[in-house]
N, C-alpha and C positions, 0 to 999 in steps of 0.2 A: 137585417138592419143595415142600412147605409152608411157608407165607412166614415162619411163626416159626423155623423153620430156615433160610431165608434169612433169618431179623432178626439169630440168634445167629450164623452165618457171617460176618454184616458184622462184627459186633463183636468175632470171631477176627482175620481177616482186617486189619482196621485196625489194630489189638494187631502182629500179625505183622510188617506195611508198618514200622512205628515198631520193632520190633528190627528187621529188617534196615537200617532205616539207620539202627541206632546210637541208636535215642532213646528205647529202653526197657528194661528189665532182663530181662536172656536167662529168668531162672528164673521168674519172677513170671509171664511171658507163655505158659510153658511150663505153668503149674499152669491159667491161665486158658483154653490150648489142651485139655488135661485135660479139664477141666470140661465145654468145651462138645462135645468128641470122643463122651466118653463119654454126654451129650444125646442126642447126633444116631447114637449107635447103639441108644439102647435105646430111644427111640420108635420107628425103623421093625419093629424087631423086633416092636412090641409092634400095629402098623399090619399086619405080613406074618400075623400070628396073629389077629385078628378080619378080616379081609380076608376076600373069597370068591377070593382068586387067582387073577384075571385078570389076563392078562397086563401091560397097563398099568398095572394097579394097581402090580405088582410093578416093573414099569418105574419110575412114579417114587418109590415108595420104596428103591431100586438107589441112586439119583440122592445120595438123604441118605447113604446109607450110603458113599458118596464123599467127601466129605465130614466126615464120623466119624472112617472114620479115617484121612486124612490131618492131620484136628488131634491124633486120639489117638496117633500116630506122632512127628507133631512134636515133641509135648509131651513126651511118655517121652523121644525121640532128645535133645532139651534138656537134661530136665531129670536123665539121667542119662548125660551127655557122651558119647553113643554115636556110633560114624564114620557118620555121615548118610548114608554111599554106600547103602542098602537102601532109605532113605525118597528119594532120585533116581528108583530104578530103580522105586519104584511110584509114584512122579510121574508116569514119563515112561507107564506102563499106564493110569493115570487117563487122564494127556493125550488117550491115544489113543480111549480109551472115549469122554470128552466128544467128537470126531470125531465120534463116531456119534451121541451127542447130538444136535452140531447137523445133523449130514445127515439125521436122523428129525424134525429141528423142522421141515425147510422141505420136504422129502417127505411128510411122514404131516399133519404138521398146519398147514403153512402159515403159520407161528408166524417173522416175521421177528425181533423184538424176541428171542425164546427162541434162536432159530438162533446169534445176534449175540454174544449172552449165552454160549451154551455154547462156541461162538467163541473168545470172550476168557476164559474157567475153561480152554480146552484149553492156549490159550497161557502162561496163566500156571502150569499147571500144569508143561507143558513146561520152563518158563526155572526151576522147582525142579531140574530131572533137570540141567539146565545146571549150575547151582550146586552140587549136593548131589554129584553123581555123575560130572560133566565136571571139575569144581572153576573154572569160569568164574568170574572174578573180574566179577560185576554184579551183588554185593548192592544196590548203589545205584537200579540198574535195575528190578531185581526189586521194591526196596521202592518205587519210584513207582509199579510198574504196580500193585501188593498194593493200592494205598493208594486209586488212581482206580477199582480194582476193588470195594473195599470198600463204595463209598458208593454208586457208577453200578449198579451190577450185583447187592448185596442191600440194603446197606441203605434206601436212599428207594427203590428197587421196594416193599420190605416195607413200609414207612410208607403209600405210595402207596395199596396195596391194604387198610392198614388203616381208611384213609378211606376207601375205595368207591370210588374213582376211577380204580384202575389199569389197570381191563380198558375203558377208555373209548376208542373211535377218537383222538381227540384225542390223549391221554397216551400212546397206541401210536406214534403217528407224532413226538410232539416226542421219545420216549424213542430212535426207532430213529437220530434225529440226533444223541441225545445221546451214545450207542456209538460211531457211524460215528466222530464225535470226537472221542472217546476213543480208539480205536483207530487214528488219523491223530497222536493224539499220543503214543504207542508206537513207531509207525513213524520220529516223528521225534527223538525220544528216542533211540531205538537208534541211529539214521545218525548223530545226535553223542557218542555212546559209541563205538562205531567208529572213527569219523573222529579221536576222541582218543586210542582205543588206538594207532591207525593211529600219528600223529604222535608218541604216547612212544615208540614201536619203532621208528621212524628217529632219534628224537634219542637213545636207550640206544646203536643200532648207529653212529652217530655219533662219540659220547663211547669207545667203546672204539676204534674207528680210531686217533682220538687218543692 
């Protein structure tokens, strides 16, 4: 996917992080998912039509088009209070798609920093289907991972590469630590989400004993 579309996804995405916990206004973020939804689908279209249609070509402009429209989906589900179970259930088909992402990033191209990356787009895509379609109460959850995703995974990669500096060995290796890390603080995140739902549901089965 092209990094200006990962520049305008961070800036979704981080928008997104701040309404799910609560620190931005549902509709305003909805017109701004809007906005950049309907970006990220009329360029690849307009990419898939001067292309010569090679496969990979197609391949990552697929990528944008995932993108598109799950913000063009958001936006609308928002901004016209629709039941989000439809926009879950094609979370949870992105989710899976990205799957294939990254098992093509570290098969076909050996791409660990990409693999890592679509790794963590399948996950967070996933914990929408959670939310939207499960009805799992971890908005909170959700919007820390939106928000460490926002910044690690488009936006300073997009920066990164608008300085020249992104495809540098260097910058590949401090970047796959910087995921690894992020993704270690997910894992630790959720076991104290957990371990807190865990604890309200013996002290609610508790309180009714009583």
């Amino acid at each position: 996917m092209g990094f200006v579309g990962l520049f305008l996804s961070g800036a979704a995405l981080f928008l997104n992080s701040l309404m799910s916990l609560g620190k931005a206004d549902t509709k305003s973020v909805g017109i701004f998912n809007i906005f950049v939804g309907s970006i990220q689908i009329i360029i690849p279209f307009y990419l898939l039509i001067v292309s010569d249609q090679n496969n990979w070509e197609l391949y990552n402009d697929a990528a944008t088009f995932l993108f598109g429209l799950t913000f063009l989906y958001l936006g609308i589900t928002v901004l016209k209070g629709l039941e989000s179970n439809g926009l879950g259930w094609f979370s949870l088909w992105v989710a899976i798609i990205a799957v294939v992402y990254t098992i093509t990033s570290i098969v076909h191209f050996h791409d660990v920093v990409n693999a890592l990356t679509w790794g963590m787009w399948s996950f967070l895509w996933f914990l929408f289907f959670l939310s939207n379609t499960l009805k799992k109460n971890i908005n909170d959850y959700v919007g820390k991972v939106a928000f460490v995703q926002s910044w690690v995974t488009l936006t300073i990669p997009s920066m990164l590469f608008f300085l020249g500096i992104w495809n540098t060995p260097l910058v590949a290796q401090i970047w796959t630590y910087v995921l690894i890390l992020s993704i270690s603080y997910f894992i630790i995140a959720s076991l104290f989400k957990l371990k807190f739902a865990f604890k309200k549901e013996n002290e609610s089965k508790e309180i009714q004993a009583i």
